[in-house]
C-alpha positions in Angstrom: 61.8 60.1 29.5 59.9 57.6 27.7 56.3 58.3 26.7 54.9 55.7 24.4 51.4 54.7 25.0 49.9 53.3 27.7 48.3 50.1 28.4 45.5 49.1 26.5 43.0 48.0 29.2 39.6 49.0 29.7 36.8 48.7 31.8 33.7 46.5 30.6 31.0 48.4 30.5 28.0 47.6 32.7 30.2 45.3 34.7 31.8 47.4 37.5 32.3 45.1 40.8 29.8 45.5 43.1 29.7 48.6 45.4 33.4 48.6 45.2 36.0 50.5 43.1 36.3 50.0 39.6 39.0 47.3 38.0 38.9 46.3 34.5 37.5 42.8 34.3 40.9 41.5 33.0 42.6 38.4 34.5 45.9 39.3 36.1 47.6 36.7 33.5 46.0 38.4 30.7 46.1 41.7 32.5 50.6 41.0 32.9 50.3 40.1 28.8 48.7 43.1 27.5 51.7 45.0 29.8 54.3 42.8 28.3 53.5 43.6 24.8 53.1 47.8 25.8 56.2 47.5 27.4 58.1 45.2 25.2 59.3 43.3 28.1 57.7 40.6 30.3 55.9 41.4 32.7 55.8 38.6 35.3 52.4 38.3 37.3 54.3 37.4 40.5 55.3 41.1 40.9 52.8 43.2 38.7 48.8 43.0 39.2 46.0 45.6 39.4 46.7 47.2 42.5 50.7 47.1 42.3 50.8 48.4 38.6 52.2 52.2 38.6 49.0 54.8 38.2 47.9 56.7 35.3 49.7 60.9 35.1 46.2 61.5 33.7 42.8 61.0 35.9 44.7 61.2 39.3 42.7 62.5 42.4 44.9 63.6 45.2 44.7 67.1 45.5 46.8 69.2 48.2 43.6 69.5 49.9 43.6 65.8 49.8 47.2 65.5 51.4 46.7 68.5 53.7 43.5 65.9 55.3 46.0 63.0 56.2 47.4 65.4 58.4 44.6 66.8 59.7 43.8 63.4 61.1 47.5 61.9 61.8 48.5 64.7 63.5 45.8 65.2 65.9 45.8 61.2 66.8 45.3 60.7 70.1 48.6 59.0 70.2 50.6 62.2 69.1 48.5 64.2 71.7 49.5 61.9 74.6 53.5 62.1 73.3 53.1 66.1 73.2 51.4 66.0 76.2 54.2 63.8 77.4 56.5 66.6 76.9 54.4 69.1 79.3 55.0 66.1 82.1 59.0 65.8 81.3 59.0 69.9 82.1 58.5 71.8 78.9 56.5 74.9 79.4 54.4 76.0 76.2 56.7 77.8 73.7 58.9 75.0 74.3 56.9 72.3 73.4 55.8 74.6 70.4 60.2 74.5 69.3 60.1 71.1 70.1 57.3 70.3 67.8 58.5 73.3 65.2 61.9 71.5 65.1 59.9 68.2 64.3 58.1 70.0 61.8 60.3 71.1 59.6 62.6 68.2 59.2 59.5 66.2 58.6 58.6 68.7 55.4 61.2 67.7 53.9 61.7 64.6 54.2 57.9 63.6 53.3 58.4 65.8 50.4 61.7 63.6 49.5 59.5 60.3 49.7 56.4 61.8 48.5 58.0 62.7 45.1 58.7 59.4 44.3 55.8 58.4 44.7 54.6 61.1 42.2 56.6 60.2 39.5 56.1 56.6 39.3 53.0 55.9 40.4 54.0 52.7 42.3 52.9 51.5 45.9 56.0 51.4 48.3 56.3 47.9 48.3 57.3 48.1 44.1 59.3 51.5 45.0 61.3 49.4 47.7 62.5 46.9 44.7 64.8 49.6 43.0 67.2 49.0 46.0 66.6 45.9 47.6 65.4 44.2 44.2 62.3 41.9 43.1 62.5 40.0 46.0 64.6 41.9 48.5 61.9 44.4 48.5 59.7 42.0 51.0 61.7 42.9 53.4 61.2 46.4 53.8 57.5 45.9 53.1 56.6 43.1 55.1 58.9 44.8 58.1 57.0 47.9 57.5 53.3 45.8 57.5 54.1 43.6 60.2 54.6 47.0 62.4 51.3 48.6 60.6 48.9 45.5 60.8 49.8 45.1 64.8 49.2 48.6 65.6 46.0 48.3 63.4 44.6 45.9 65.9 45.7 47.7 69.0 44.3 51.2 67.5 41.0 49.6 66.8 40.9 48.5 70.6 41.8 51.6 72.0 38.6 53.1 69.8 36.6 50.5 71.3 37.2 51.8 74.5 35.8 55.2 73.3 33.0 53.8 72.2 32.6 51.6 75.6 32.5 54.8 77.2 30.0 56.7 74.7 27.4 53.7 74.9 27.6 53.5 78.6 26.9 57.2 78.8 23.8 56.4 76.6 22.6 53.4 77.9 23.7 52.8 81.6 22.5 49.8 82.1 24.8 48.6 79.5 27.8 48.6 82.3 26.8 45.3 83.4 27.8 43.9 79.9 31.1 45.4 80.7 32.5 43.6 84.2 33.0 40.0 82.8 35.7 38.4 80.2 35.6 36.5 77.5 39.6 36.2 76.0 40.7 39.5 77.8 38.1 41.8 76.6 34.2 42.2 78.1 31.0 41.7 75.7 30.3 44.9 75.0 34.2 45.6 74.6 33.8 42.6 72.1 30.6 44.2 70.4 32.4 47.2 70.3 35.5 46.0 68.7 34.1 43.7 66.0 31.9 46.8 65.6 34.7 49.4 64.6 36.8 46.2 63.1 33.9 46.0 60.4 33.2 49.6 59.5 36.7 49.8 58.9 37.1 47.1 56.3 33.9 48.1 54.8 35.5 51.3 54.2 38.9 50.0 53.2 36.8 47.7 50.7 36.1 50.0 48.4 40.3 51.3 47.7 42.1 53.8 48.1 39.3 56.8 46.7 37.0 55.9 49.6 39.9 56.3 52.0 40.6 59.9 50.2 37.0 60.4 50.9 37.0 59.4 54.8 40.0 61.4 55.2 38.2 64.4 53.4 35.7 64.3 55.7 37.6 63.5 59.1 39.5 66.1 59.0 37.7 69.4 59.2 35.5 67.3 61.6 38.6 67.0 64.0 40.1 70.2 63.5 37.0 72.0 64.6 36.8 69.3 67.6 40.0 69.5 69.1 39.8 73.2 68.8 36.3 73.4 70.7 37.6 71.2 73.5 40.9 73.4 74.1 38.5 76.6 74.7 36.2 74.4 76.7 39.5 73.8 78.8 40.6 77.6 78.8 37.5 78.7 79.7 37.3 76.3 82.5 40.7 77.3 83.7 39.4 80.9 84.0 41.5 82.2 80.7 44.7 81.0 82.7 47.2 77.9 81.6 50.6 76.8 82.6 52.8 78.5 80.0 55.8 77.9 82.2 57.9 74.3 82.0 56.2 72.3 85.8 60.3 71.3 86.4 62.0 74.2 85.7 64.5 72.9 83.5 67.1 75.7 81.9 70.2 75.6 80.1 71.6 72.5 78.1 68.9 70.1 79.7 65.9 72.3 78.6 67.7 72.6 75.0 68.5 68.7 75.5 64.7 68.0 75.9 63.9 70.1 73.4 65.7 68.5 70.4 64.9 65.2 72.0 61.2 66.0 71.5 61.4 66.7 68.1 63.8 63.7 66.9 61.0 61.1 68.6 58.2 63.7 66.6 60.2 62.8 63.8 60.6 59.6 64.6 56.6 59.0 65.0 56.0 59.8 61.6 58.9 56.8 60.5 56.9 54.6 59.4 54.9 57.3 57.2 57.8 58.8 56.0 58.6 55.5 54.4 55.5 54.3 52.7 54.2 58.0 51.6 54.5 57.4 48.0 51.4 54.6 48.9 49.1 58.0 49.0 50.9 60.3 46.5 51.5 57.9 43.8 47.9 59.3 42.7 48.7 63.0 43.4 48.1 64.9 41.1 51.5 67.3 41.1 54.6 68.0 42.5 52.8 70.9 43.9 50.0 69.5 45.6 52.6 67.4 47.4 54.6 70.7 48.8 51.5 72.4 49.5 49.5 69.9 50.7 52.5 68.9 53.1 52.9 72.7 54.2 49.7 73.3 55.3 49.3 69.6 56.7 52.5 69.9 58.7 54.1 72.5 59.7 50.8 74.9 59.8 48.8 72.2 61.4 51.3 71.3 63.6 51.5 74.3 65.1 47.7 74.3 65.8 48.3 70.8 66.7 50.7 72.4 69.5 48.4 75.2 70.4 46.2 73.0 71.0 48.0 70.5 73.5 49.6 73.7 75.2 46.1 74.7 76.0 44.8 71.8 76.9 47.3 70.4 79.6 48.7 73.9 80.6 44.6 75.0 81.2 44.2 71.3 83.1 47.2 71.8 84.8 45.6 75.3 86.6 42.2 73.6 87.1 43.6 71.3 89.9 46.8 70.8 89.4 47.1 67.0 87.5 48.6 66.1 83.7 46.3 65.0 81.5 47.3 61.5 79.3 44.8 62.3 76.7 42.5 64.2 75.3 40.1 61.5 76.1 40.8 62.7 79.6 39.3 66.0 79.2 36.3 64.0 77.4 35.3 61.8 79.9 35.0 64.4 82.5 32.3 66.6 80.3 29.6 66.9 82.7 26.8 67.0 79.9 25.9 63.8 78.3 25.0 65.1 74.7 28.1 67.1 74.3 30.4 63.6 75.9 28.7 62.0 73.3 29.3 64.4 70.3 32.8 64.4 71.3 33.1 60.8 71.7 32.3 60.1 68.1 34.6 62.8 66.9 37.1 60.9 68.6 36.4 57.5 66.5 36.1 59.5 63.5 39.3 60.5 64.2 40.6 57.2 65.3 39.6 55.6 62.3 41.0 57.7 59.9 44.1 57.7 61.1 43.7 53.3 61.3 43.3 53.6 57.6 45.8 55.7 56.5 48.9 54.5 59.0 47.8 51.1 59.8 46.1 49.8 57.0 47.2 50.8 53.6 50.5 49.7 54.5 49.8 45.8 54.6 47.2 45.9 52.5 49.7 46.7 49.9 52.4 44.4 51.8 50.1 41.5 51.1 49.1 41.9 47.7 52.5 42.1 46.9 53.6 38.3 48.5 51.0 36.8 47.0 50.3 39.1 43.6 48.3 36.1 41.7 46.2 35.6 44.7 45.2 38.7 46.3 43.6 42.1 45.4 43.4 45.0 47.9 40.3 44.3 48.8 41.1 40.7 49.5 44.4 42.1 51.2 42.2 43.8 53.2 40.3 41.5 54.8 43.7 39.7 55.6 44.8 42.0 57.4 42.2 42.4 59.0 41.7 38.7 60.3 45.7 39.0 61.4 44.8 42.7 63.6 42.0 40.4 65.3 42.8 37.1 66.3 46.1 38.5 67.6 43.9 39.6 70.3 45.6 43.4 70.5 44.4 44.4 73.9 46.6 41.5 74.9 49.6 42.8 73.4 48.5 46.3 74.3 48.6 45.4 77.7 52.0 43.5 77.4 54.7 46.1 77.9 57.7 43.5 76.6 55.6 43.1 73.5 55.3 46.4 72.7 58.9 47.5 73.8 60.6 44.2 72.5 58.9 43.4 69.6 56.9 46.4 68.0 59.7 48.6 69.3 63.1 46.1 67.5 60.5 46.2 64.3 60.3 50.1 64.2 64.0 50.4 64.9 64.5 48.7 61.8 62.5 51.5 59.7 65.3 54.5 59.8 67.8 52.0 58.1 65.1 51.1 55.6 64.5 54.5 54.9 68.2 55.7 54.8 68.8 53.0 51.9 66.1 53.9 50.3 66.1 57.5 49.9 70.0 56.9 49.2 69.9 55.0 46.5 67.1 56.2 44.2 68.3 60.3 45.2 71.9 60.0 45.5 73.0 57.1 43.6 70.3 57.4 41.1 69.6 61.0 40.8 66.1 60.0 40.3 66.2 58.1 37.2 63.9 55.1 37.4 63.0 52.2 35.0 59.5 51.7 36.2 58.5 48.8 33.6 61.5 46.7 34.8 60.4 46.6 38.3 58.0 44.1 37.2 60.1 41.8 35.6 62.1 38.6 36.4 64.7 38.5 33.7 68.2 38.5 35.1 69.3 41.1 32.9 66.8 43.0 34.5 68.3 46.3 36.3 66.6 45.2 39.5 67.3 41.6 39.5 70.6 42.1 41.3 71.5 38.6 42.4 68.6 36.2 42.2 66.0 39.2 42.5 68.2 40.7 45.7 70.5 43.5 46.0 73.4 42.3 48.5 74.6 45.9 48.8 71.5 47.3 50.0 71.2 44.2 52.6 75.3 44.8 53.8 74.0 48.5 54.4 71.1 47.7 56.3 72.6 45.4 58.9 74.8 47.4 60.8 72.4 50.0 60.6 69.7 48.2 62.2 72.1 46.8 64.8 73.3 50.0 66.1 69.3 51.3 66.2 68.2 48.2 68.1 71.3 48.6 70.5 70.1 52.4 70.8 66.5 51.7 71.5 67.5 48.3 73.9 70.6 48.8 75.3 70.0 51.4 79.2 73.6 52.4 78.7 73.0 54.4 75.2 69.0 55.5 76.7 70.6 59.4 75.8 70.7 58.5 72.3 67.4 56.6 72.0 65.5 59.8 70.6 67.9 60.1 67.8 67.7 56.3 67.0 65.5 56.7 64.0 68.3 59.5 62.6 71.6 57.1 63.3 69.6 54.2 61.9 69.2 56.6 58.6 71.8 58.5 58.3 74.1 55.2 58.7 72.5 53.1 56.4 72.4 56.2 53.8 76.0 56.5 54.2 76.7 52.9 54.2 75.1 52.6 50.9 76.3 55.5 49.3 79.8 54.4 50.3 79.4 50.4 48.9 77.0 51.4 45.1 78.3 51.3 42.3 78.1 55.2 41.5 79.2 54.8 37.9 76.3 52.8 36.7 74.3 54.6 34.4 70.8 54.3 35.1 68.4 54.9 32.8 65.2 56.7 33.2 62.3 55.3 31.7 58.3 55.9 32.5 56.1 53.9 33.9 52.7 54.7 31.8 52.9 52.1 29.2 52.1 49.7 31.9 50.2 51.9 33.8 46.5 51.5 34.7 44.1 54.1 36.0 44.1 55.9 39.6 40.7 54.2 40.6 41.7 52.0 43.0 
């Protein structure tokens, strides 16, 4: 591999931006020159910049313990709790939920380690990794597919928080209620002052890069572990040291089996859109290592908590009178004390905003800066995204079923093909090698220009791919496929692709650090 030196830019002294992270005070133009001449090719400032430039091998900060926290707060979303949950109402009992989710588990391991290494050895953002098979300018397509899903679910995340803290003030403050009966554009005052509340305390934090957000997460996640936990015994005890171990329908055979798998494909299938932007977080890991053990501890360890957890929780409901919990904010709304619905009410934000940052943020963020490169920074991504997630009024869409199924549904259809061309090209047709410097370059002899900056191969792959995934997830007929729509999607654009490259291409593998700036950001 090529190790010549890195690029020469530094930090001013004295002159860090304000409050925020750390960017040498170099102008992108000069910032692309200095890169051109480390690199001995020209870098063009419509594809490289601060933010999309490939990290540093020496200074990075994410540990395993720092990987092992995303999970700690993705896993135990309150969205993955209502899916497991889910699985209690469709008749699992408890040790086949725990399959279900083990099966999910372990196929996720390895595929985030699969993305995650990339990520690692390049030091690029997804949205640069995405050009060594789509090209320069194919690779908005995957990224801005990927943000477009991210940035909407941003918004209606952020809402659903709001409601938490709706609740958590009204228990405070009752006479607050009466600010919470009118509407102003679908959502009350204090849902408004709630919303705009969250909506700024997440940009703030999201303002300062990506080491804040390794922070947050740090903090988050033994905050949510020990919360979760404390709730399940709450319930257990309640339920008189009794739950529903048993599946509520009975089912046996090759429909219990059937179920089973099912659950774990669509557990799988959660985690698609992570899967395919990991290398966003582990491009400033710090090892190989930290990846795998980060990712063992994070998933199939805490996954199994996770599970022990939702067992408890609706099995112990389910004995206490006889009803399925939706959500853990179920359980947290029918506390009978007003200090401890409170404490739990702002675990559950914490929690809610950590994983908005790491699934539903960092993703366009990074979408964004790479459109518009000369224009925008992540912090000024940021607050783009931002803007979209609220005037696109989420509760509205939230409460839209045919926008969520339609168009948020056809969108993450599309993220299994995406994934399978991918992970195809750079591991199977590419056996890893990668020429990060030329990602960033425009020259038509580049080995990622393809044909005017796309790769047509990658494209015929994707198509019939994504037509067969959005005929899965659409089409009532095929509904006994739709939990393995995220695996066909994969599996036949990977195959596709692997079928139509040009396997006798030598590629040549070439490091990224003479371009490289430091992990600050």
């Amino acid at each position: 591999m090529q190790t010549t030196s890195s690029v020469g830019v530094t930090e001013t002294p004295g002159e860090p931006s304000a409050g925020g992270p750390n960017h040498p005070v170099v102008g992108n133009t000069d910032l692309c020159a200095i890169a051109s001449e480390a690199s001995g090719r020209t870098i063009s400032p419509s594809l490289y910049n601060i933010d999309l430039a490939p990290t540093k091998a020496k200074g990075r900060k994410w540990t395993s313990y720092s990987i092992f926290t995303l999970w700690a707060n993705d896993v135990h979303s309150l969205g993955n709790y209502a899916f497991a949950i889910g699985l209690f109402s469709l008749g699992l009992g408890g040790w086949q939920i725990l399959v279900a989710l083990g099966i999910g588990a372990i196929l996720l391991f390895g595929l985030l380690n699969f993305s995650g290494f990339m990520g690692e050895k390049t030091g690029v953002p997804f949205p640069v990794m995405s050009r060594i098979s789509f090209g320069i300018r194919g690779a908005q397509i995957a990224s801005l597919v990927r943000g477009a899903v991210a940035v909407a679910w941003f918004g209606i995340q952020t809402y659903l928080a709001s409601v938490v803290l709706r609740v958590m003030l009204v228990a405070m403050a009752p006479g607050l209620k009466d600010l919470d009966s009118n509407s102003i554009l679908g959502l009350s005052t204090l849902g408004w002052f709630s919303f705009v509340a969250l909506w700024i305390v997440q940009l703030v934090i999201v303002s300062f890069g990506m080491e804040m957000i390794r922070k947050y997460e740090a903090f988050a996640g033994p905050v949510i572990l020990v919360t979760m936990a404390a709730i399940a015994v709450w319930v257990f005890i309640e339920a008189g040291g009794a739950i529903q171990w048993s599946g509520i329908k009975g089912l046996e055979g090759t429909e219990m089996w059937l179920t089973i798998f099912a659950g774990g494909a669509l557990w799988v299938s959660i985690y698609g859109t992570f899967v395919l932007n990991f290398c966003d977080f582990t491009r400033s890991s710090t090892s190989k290592k930290s990846i795998v053990k980060g990712n063992f501890w994070g998933i199939p360890i805490n996954m199994l908590l996770f599970g022990a957890i939702v067992v408890v929780m609706a099995g112990g409901q389910y004995k206490i009178n006889g009803t399925v919990i939706e959500s853990p904010s179920d359980i947290v709304e029918s506390i009978p004390n007003t200090l401890l619905l409170v404490l739990a009410c702002l675990a559950l934000l914490i929690l809610t905003i950590a994983v908005n940052l790491m699934a539903n943020f960092v993703a366009p963020v990074y979408a964004l800066t790479n459109l518009f490169p000369r224009h925008l920074n992540f912090r000024k991504a940021a607050w783009v995204s931002g803007t979209i997630g609220l005037i696109i009024l989420p509760w509205n869409l939230y409460n839209n079923p045919i926008v969520i199924v339609y168009f948020l549904g056809g969108l993450g259809a599309l993220l299994g093909p995406l994934f399978g061309v991918v992970m195809a090209d750079y591991w199977l047709v590419r056996r890893g090698k990668v020429n990060v410097p030329e990602l960033y370059t425009e020259d038509p002899k580049g080995a990622y220009f393809y044909k005017r900056g796309v790769n047509p191969k990658a494209i015929i792959a994707m198509i019939p791919a994504a037509g067969l995934a959005i005929a899965i997830a659409f089409i009532p007929g095929l509904a006994a496929a739709a939990p393995f729509a995220w695996f066909i999607g994969a599996g036949v654009a990977a195959l596709t692709y692997f079928a139509v490259a040009d396997k006798k291409q030598v590629h040549e593998d070439v490091s990224g650090e003479p371009i490289a700036v430091a992990s600050t950001h």
